[in-house]
VEXDREN-2710 file (C-alpha; in Angstrom, 1 decimal):
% VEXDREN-2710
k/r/px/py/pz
1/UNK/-33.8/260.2/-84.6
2/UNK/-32.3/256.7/-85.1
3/UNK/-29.1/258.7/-86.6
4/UNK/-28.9/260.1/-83.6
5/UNK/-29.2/257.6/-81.0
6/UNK/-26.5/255.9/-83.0
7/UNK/-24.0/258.5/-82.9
8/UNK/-24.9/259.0/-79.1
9/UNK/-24.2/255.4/-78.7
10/UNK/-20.6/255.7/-79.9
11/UNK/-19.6/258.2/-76.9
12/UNK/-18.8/256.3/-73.7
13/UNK/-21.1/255.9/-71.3
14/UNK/-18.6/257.3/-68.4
15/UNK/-19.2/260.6/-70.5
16/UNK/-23.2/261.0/-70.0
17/UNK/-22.7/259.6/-66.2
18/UNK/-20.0/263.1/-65.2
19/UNK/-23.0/265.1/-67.5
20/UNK/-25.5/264.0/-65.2
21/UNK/-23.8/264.4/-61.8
22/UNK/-22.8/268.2/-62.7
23/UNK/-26.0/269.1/-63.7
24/UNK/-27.3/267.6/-60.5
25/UNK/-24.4/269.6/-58.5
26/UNK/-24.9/272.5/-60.9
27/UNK/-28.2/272.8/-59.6
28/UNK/-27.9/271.7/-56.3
29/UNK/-24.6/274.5/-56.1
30/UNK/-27.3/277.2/-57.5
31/UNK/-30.0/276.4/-55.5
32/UNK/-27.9/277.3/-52.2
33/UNK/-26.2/280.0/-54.1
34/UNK/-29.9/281.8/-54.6
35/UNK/-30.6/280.7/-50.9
36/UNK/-27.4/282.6/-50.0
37/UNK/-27.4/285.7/-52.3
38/UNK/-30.2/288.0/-50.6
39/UNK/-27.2/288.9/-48.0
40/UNK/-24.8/290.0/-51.0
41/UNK/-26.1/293.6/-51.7
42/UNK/-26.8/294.2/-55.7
43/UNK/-27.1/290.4/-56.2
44/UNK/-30.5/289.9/-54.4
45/UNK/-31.8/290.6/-58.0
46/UNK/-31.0/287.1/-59.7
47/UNK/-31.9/285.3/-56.4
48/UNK/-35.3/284.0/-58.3
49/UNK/-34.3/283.1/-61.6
50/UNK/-30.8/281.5/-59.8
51/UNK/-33.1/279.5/-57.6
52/UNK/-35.6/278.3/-61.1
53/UNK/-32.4/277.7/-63.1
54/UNK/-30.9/275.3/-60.0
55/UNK/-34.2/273.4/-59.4
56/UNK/-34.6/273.0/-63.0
57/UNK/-31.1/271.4/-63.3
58/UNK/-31.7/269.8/-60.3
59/UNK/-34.4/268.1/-61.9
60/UNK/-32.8/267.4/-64.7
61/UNK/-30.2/266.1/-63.9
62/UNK/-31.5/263.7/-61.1
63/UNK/-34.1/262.9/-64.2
64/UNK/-31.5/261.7/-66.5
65/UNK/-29.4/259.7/-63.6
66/UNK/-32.3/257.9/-63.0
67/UNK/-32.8/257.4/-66.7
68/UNK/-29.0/255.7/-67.0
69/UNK/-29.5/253.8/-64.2
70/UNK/-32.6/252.2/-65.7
71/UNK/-31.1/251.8/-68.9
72/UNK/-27.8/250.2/-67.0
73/UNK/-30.8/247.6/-65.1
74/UNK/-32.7/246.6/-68.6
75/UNK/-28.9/246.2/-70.3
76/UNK/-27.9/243.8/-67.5
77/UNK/-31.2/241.6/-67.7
78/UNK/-30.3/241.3/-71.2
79/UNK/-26.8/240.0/-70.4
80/UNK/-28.1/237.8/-68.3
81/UNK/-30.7/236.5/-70.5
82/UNK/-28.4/236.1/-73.1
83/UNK/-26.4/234.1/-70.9
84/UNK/-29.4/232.0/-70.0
85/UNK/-29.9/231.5/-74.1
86/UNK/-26.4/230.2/-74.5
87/UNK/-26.3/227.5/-71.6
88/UNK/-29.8/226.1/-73.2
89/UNK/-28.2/226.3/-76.8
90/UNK/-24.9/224.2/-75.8
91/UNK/-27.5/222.0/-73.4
92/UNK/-29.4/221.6/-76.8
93/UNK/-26.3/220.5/-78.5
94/UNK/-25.7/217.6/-75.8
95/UNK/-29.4/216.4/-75.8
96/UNK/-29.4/216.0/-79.5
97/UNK/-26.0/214.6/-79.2
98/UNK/-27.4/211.8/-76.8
99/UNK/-30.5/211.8/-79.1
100/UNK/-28.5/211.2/-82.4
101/UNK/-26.6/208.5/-80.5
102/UNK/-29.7/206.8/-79.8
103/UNK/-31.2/206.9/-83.5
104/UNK/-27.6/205.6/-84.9
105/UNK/-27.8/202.9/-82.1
106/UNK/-31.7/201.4/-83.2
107/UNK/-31.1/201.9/-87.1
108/UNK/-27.8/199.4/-85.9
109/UNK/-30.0/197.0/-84.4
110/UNK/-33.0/196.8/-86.9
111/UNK/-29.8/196.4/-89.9
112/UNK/-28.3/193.9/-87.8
113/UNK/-32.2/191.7/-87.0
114/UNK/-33.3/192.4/-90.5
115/UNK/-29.8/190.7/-91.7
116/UNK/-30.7/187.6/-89.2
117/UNK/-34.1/187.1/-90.5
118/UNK/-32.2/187.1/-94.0
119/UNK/-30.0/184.3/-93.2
120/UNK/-32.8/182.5/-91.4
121/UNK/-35.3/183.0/-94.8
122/UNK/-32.4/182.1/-96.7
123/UNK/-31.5/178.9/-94.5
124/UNK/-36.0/178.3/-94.1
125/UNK/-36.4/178.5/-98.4
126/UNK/-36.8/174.8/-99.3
127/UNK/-39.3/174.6/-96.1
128/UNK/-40.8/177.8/-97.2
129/UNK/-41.6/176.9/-100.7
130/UNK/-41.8/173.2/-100.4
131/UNK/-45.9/173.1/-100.5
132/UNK/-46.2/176.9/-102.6
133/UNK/-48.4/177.6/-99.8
134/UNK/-47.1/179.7/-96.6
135/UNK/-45.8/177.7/-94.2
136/UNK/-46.2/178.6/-90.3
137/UNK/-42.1/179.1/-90.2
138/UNK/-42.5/181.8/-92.8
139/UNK/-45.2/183.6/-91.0
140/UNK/-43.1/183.5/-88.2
141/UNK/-40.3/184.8/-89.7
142/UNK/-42.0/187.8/-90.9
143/UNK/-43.4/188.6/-87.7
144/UNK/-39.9/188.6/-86.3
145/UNK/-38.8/190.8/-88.9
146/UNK/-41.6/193.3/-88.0
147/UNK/-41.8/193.5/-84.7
148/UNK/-39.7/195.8/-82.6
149/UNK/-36.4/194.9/-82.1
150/UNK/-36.2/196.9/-79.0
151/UNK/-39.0/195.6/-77.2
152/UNK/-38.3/193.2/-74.5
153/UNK/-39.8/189.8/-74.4
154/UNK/-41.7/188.7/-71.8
END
């Protein structure tokens, strides 16, 4: 069946859509034709299986219109979904843009606060290891190096 459908789906659509209004004119055209044929004498014979074949097409015909235009709706939501999926993807990009930014930006300022508390250690070393005890300037240089350089001081 999938074989099908896939060969089916290579014909045009404009194709199926004149099928299904002349089967709906086919049968509405035989419907008044066995309406009418009871005054043509020697036709009055086929006026019940001209009326059956016209309602049947009738049917048929209005059934597979409203199948195309259902199919037509459901292809069109998915259009515009898809549409919906792209402006979220390329709205994605930009917030992980602006979010990549932000990363590259902090990993700058812990280098560059990290590199000060360097210097400082490197400026603090004979105070620092004057006694070979720890000395309140080195615990206060490592709690600048771990605190959060982006957190404001009150």
């Amino acid at each position: 069946m999938g074989q099908i459908g896939w060969m089916l789906s290579l014909i045009p659509d404009s194709i199926f859509v004149w099928i299904y209004y002349l089967l709906t004119i086919l049968g509405v055209s035989l419907y008044i034709a066995s309406k009418l044929v009871k005054w043509i004498p020697m036709m009055g014979q086929y006026k019940l299986p001209a009326e059956l074949v016209g309602v049947l097409l009738l049917v048929v015909g209005s059934y597979l219109f409203g199948g195309y235009g259902v199919q037509k709706a459901w292809l069109e939501r998915v259009a515009e979904l898809e549409a919906k999926v792209k402006a979220a993807e390329s709205k994605s990009q930009e917030v992980n843009t602006v979010i990549q930014t932000k990363i590259v930006e902090r990993v700058k300022v812990v280098e560059k606060k990290v590199e000060v508390v360097k210097k400082e250690i490197e400026v603090q070393k004979e105070v620092i290891n004057a006694e070979c005890k720890i000395n309140d300037v080195a615990i206060e240089l490592y709690n600048k190096a771990v605190s959060d350089p982006t957190e404001v001081k009150k």
